[in-house]
C-alpha positions as CSV (number, residue, x, y, z in Angstrom):
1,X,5.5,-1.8,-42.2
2,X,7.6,-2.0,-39.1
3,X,6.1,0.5,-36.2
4,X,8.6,-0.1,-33.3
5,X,7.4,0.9,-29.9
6,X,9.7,3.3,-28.2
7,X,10.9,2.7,-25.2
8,X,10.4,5.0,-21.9
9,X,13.7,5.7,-21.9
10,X,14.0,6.3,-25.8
11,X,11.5,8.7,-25.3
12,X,13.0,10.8,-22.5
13,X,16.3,10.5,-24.3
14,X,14.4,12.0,-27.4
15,X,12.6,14.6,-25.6
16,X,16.2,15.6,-24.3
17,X,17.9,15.5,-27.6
18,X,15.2,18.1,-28.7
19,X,15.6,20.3,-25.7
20,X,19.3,20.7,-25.7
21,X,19.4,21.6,-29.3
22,X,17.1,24.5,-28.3
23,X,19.1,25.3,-25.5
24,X,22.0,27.6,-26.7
25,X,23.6,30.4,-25.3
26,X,21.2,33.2,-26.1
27,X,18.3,31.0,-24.6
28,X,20.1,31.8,-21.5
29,X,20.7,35.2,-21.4
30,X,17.5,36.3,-23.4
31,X,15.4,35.7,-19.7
32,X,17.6,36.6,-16.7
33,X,17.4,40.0,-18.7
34,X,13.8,40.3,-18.8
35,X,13.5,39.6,-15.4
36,X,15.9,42.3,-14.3
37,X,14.2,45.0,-16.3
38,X,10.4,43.6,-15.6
39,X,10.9,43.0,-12.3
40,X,7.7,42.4,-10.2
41,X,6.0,42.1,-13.5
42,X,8.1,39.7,-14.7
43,X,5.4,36.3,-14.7
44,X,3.2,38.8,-17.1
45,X,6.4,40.0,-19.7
46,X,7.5,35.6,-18.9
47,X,3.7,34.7,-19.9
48,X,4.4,37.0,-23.7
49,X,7.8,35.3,-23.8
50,X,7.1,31.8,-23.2
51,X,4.1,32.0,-25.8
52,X,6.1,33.2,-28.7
53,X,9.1,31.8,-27.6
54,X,8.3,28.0,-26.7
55,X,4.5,28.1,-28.2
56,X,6.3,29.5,-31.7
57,X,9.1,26.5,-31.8
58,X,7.1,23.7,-30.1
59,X,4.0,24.7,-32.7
60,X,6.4,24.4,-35.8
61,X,7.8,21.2,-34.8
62,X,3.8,20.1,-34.5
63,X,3.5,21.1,-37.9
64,X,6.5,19.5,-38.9
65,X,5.1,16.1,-37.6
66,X,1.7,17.3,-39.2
67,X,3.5,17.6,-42.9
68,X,5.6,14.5,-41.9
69,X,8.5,15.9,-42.5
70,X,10.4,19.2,-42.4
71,X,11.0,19.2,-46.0
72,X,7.4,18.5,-46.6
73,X,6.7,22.1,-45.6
74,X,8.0,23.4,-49.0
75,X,6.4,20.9,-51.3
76,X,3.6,23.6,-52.5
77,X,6.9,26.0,-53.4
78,X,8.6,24.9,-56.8
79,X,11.7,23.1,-56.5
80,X,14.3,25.8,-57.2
81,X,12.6,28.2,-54.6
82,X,12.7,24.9,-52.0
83,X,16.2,24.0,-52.2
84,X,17.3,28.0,-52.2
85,X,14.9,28.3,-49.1
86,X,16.3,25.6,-47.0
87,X,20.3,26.4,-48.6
88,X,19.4,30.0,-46.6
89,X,18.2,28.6,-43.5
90,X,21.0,25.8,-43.1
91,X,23.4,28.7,-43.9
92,X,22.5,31.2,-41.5
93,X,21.1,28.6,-38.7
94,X,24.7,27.6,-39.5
95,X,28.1,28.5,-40.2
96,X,27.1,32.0,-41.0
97,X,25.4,32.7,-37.6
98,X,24.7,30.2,-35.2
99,X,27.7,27.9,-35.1
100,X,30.4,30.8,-35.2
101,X,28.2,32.4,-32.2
102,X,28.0,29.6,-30.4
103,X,32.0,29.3,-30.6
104,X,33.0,32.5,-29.5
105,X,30.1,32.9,-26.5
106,X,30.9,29.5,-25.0
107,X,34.6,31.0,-25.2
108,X,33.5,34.4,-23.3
109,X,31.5,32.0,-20.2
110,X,34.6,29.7,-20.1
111,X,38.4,30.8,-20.6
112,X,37.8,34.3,-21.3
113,X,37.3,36.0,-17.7
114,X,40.5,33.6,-16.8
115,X,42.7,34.4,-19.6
116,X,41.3,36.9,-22.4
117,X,41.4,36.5,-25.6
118,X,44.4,34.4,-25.7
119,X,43.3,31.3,-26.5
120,X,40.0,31.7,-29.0
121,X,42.0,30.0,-31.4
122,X,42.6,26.3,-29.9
123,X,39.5,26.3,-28.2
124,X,37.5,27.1,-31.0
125,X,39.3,24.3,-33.2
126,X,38.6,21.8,-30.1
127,X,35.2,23.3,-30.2
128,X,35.0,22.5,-34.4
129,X,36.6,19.1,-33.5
130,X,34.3,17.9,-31.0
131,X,31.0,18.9,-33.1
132,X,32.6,16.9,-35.8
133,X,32.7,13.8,-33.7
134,X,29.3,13.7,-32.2
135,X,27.9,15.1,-35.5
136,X,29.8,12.4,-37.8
137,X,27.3,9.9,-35.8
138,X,23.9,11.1,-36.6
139,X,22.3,7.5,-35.8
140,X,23.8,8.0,-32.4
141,X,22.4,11.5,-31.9
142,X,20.0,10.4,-29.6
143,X,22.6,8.6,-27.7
144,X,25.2,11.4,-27.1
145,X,22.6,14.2,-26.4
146,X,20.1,12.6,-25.1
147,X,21.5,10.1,-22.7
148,X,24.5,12.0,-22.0
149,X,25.8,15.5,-22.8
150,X,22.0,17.2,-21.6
151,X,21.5,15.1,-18.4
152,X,25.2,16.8,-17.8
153,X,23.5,20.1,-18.7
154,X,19.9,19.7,-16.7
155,X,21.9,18.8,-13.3
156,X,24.2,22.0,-13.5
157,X,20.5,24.3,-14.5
158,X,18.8,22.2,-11.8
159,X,21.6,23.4,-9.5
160,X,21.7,26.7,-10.3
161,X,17.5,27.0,-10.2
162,X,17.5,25.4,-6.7
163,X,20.1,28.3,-5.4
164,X,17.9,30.8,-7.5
165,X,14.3,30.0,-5.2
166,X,16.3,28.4,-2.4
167,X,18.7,31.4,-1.6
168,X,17.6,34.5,-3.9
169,X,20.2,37.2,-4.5
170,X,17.9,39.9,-3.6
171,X,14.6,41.1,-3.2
172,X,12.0,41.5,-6.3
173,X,12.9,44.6,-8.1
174,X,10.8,47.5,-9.8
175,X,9.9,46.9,-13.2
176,X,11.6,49.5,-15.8
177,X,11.0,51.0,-19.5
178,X,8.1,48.7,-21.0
179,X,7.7,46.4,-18.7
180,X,6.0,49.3,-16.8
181,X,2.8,49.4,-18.6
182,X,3.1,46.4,-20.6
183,X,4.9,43.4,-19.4
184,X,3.1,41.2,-21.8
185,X,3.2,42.8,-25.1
186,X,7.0,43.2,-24.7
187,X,7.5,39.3,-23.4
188,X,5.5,38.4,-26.7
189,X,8.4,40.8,-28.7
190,X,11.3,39.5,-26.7
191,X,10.0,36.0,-27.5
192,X,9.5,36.4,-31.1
193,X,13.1,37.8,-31.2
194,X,14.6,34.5,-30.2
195,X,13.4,33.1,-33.3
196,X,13.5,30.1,-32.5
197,X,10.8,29.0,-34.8
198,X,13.3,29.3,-37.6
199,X,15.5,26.0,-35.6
200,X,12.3,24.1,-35.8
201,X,12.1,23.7,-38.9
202,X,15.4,22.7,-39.4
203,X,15.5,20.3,-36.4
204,X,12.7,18.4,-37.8
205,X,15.1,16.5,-40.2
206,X,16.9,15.7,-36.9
207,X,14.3,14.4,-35.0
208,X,12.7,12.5,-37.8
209,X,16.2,10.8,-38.7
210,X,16.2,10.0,-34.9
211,X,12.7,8.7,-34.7
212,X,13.7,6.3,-37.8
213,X,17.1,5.4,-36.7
214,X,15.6,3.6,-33.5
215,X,13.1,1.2,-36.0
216,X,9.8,3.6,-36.4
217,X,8.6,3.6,-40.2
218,X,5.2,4.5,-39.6
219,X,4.5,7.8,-40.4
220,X,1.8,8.0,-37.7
221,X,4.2,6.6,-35.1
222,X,6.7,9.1,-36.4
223,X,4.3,11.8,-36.0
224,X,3.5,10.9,-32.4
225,X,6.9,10.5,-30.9
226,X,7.7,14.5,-32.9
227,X,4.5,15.3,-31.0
228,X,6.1,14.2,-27.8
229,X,9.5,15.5,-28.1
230,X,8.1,18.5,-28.8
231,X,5.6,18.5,-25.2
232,X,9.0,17.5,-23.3
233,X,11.1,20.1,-25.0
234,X,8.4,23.0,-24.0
235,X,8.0,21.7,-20.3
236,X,11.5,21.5,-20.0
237,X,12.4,25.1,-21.7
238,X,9.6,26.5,-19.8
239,X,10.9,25.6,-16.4
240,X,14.4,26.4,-17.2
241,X,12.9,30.2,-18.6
242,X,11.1,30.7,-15.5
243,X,14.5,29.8,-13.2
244,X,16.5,32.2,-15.4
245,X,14.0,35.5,-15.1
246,X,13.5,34.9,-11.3
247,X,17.5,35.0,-10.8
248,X,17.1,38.5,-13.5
249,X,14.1,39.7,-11.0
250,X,15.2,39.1,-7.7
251,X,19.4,40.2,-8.5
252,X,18.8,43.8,-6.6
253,X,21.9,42.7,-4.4
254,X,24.1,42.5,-7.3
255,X,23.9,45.1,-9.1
256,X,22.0,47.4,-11.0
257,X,24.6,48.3,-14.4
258,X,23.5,45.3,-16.1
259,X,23.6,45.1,-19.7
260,X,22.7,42.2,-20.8
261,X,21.3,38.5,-18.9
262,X,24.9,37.0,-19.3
263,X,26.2,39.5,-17.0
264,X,23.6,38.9,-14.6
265,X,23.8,35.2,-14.7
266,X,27.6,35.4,-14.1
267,X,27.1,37.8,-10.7
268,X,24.7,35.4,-9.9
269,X,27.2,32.2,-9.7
270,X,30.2,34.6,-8.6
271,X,27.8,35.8,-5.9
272,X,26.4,32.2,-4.4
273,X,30.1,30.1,-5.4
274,X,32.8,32.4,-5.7
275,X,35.2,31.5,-8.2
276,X,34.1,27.8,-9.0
277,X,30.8,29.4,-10.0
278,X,32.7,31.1,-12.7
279,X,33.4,27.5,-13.8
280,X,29.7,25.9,-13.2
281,X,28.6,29.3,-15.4
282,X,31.1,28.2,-18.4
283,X,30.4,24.6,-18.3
284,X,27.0,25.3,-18.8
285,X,27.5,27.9,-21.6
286,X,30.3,25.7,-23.4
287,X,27.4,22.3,-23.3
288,X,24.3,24.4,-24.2
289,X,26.4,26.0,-27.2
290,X,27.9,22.6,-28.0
291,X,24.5,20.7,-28.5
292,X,23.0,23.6,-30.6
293,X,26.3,23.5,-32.7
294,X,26.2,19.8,-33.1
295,X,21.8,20.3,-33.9
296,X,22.4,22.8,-36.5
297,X,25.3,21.0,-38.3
298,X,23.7,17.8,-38.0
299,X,20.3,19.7,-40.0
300,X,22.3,21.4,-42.1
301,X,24.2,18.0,-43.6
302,X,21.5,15.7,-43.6
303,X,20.1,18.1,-45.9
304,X,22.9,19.1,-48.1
305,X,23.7,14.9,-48.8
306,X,20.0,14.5,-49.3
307,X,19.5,17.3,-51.9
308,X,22.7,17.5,-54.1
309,X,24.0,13.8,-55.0
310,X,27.5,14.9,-55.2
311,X,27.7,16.4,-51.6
312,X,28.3,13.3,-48.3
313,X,27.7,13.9,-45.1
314,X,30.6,13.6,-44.0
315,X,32.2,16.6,-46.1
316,X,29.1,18.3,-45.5
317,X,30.1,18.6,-41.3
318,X,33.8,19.2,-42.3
319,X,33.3,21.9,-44.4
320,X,30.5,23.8,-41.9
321,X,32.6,23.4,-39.3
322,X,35.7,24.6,-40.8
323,X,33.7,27.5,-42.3
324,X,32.1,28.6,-38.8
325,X,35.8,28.3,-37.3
326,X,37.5,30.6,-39.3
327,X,34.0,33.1,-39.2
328,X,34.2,32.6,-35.4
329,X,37.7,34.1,-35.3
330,X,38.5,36.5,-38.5
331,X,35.0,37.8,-39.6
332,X,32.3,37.3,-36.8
333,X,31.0,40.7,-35.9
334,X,31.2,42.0,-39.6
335,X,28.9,38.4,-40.9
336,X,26.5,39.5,-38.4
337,X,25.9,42.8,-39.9
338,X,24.4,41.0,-43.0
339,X,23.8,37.9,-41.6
340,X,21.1,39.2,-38.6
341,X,18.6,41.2,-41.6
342,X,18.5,37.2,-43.2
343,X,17.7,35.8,-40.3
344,X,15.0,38.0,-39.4
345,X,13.8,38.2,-43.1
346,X,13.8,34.5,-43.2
347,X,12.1,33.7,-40.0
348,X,8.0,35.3,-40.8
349,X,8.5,32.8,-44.5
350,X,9.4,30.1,-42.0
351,X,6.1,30.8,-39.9
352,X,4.0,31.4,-43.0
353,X,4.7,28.2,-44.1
354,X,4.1,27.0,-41.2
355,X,1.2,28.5,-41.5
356,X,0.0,27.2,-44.9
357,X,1.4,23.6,-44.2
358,X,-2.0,22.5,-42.5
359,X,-4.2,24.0,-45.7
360,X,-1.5,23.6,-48.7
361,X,-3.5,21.2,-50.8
362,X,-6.5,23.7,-50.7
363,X,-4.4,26.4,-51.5
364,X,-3.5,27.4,-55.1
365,X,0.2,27.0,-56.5
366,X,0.2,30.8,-57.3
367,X,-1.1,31.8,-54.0
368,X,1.3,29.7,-51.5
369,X,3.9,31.8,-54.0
370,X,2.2,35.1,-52.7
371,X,2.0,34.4,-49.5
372,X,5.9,33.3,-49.2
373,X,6.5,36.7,-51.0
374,X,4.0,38.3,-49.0
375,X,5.7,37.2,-45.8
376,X,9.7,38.2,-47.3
377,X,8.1,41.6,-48.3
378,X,6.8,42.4,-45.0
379,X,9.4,40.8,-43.0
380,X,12.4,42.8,-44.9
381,X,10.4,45.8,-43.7
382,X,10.8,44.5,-40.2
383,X,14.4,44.1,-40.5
384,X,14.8,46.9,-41.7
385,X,13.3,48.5,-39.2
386,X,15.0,46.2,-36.0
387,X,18.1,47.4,-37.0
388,X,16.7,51.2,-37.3
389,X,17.4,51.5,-40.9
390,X,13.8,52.6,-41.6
391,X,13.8,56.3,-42.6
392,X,11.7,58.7,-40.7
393,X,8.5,59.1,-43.5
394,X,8.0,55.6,-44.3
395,X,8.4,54.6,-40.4
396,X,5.7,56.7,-39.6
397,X,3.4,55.3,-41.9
398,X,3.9,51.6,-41.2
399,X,3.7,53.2,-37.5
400,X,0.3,54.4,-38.7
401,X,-1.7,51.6,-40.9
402,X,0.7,48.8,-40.5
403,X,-0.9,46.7,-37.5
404,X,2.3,44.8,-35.1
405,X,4.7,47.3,-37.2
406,X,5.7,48.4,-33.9
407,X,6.7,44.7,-32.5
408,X,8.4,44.0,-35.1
409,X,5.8,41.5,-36.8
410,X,4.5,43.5,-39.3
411,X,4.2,40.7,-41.9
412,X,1.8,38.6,-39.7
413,X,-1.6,40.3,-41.1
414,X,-0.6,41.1,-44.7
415,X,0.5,37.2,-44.4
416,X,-2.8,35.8,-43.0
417,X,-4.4,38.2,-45.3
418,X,-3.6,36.6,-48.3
419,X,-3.5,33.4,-47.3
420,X,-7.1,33.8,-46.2
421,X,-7.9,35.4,-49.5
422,X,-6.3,32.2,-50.9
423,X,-8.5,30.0,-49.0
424,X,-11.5,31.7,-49.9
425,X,-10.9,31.6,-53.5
426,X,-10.2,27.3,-53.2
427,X,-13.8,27.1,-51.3
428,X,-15.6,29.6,-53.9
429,X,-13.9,27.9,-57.1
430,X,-15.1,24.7,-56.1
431,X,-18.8,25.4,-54.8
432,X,-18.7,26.5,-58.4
433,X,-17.4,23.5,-60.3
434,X,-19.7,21.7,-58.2
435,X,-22.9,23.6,-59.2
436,X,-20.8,23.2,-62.8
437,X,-21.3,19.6,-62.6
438,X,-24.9,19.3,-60.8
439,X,-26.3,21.9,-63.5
440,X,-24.4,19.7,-66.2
């Protein structure tokens, strides 16, 4: 069986292919915002979001290598539920959410403040275009993002971290609303919101095709160099998180109307370069939202021309990226209405399998059924209850006896719960075939 050795350099460029899919838009904004509103207590509410927000991700792609295999991870679920599973996550991780985001936020960083709205439609089909050229090349994946679009990307963060600690914007400001009291709980809730977890999964295809496009076979080798990628993609996003909420803690000179981190990052460049950092700002936005595009429709096609004979590659990335261009400019805001309750429906039966991966083979057919269910159960009720849809009697119950309700994870202990349960009917079923046998 051939094992190739990676090179040093392979493995950087892996570990940067892997970071820079990670690395869109909302990873950007999600911490400069934290910062602002947890100001001085911003390493506590950093320490919640890094664990659920790097620990989440970097454990699922651990399991992924643990499974061998992203697809792996549905192979207690019957076929039909497996393919409609991953059709859902390649849908909404795609054309339906994060491609048509990416398009129009990279827009907003770059050529909006310059020129409106004018131009959304030629820069989103160059957008569409250039995903379908790097994406067309999936052997070369490691090549293009690794070696050359995120090197691009880390020297612009680099600079902009370096004039964060070198020249701050401000003194450390007050912490506000929950990060108060309790900077930690709400990192860990602010974390779990990027659900990032719900990439993983899907990247693992990537990273596995990657892995065996450079000569590995061995599914131990394979496993180790996922293992890898994964430690450099959570150094890395840890470093660049911990830049972003010290610009959002220490802006007090620039402001204090801030809605959201993407305004605070672009007061931060005007502030420090004037004009030109209006540009560093959209360069940065239009590269992170390009490699996430060209991740997720990359995932999303390996997996369609794997699963349904009649579907190639090839049309596979056309089709997405057509889709997500047209979404991106005639439908956006209403596909997120619907779109956002999938996402955070599918995300807690992403982590439960997750979950059960390590222990499937112990665990019953039926039961790894329940536990899915459980997990889609519970974690409609938290959609339902992020976009405050919940009515007023049944929120104060789940309020009242449904533990992590209130940060927005109430599937976690029904989940464990049952899978537990699970577990403990395997052991007890087969201390008793044993004592079957001995007595027999």
């Amino acid at each position: 069986m051939l094992t190739t050795r990676l090179s040093a350099r392979n493995i950087a460029a892996l570990g940067f292919m892997t970071f820079a899919m990670y690395l869109g838009a909302g990873n950007l904004i999600f911490p400069p915002f934290l910062g602002f509103q947890a100001g001085e207590h911003f390493l506590g509410g950093m320490a919640g979001f890094l664990l659920t927000g790097v620990g989440l991700p970097a454990l699922a792609l651990v399991m992924v290598a643990i499974v061998n295999g992203s697809d792996n991870l549905t192979a207690a679920l019957p076929r039909p539920l497996a393919t409609c599973f991953w059709m859902m996550v390649f849908v909404v991780i795609g054309p339906a959410f994060v491609v048509p985001r990416a398009i129009t936020v990279a827009y907003q960083f770059s050529f909006a403040p310059f020129i409106g709205d004018a131009a959304l439609i030629p820069f989103s089909i160059a957008f569409c275009i250039a995903t379908i050229m790097f994406a067309l090349f999936p052997g070369k994946l490691v090549d293009t993002l690794g070696k050359w679009l995120t090197p691009m990307l880390v020297v612009i963060l680099s600079i902009l971290a370096a004039t964060a600690f070198m020249f701050p914007a401000g003194e450390v400001m007050s912490a506000t609303g929950p990060y108060v009291n309790s900077a930690f709980a709400e990192g860990l809730t602010q974390g779990y919101m990027t659900m990032d977890a719900l990439g993983s999964i899907g990247f693992g295809w990537i990273i596995f095709r990657a892995i065996r496009s450079m000569g590995v076979e061995c599914p131990k080798a394979t496993a180790k160099y996922t293992l890898m990628a994964a430690m450099m993609y959570a150094v890395a996003m840890v470093v660049v998180y911990m830049s972003l909420a010290y610009i959002g803690s220490t802006s007090s000179n620039l402001g204090s109307e801030f809605t959201n981190g993407g305004e605070i990052l672009t007061a931060f460049t005007f502030h420090h370069f004037g004009a030109f950092g209006s540009v560093l700002l959209g360069t940065v936005m239009v590269l992170a939202c390009l490699t996430t595009a060209i991740g997720v429709t990359t995932a999303g096609s390996e997996f369609y021309s794997r699963t349904f004979t009649k579907v190639t590659y090839g049309k596979s990335v056309w089709v997405a990226m057509v889709l997500a261009g047209l979404i991106a400019n005639i439908g956006l805001e209403q596909l997120l209405v619907i779109t956002l309750p999938v996402v955070v429906a599918l995300h807690p039966i992403a982590i439960a399998l997750l979950l059960i991966a390590p222990v499937r083979k112990k665990l019953a057919p039926a039961m790894v059924l329940v536990a899915a269910a459980t997990a889609l159960i519970f974690g409609c009720v938290d959609a339902i209850h992020i976009l405050g849809r919940m009515p007023e009697g049944w929120d104060q119950l789940f309020q009242q006896y449904l533990p992590l309700y209130s940060y927005f994870a109430g599937w976690i202990v029904p989940t464990i719960v049952v899978i537990g349960t699970g577990l403990v009917v395997s052991v007890m079923g087969g201390l008793r075939t044993e004592v079957a046998v001995a007595q027999g």
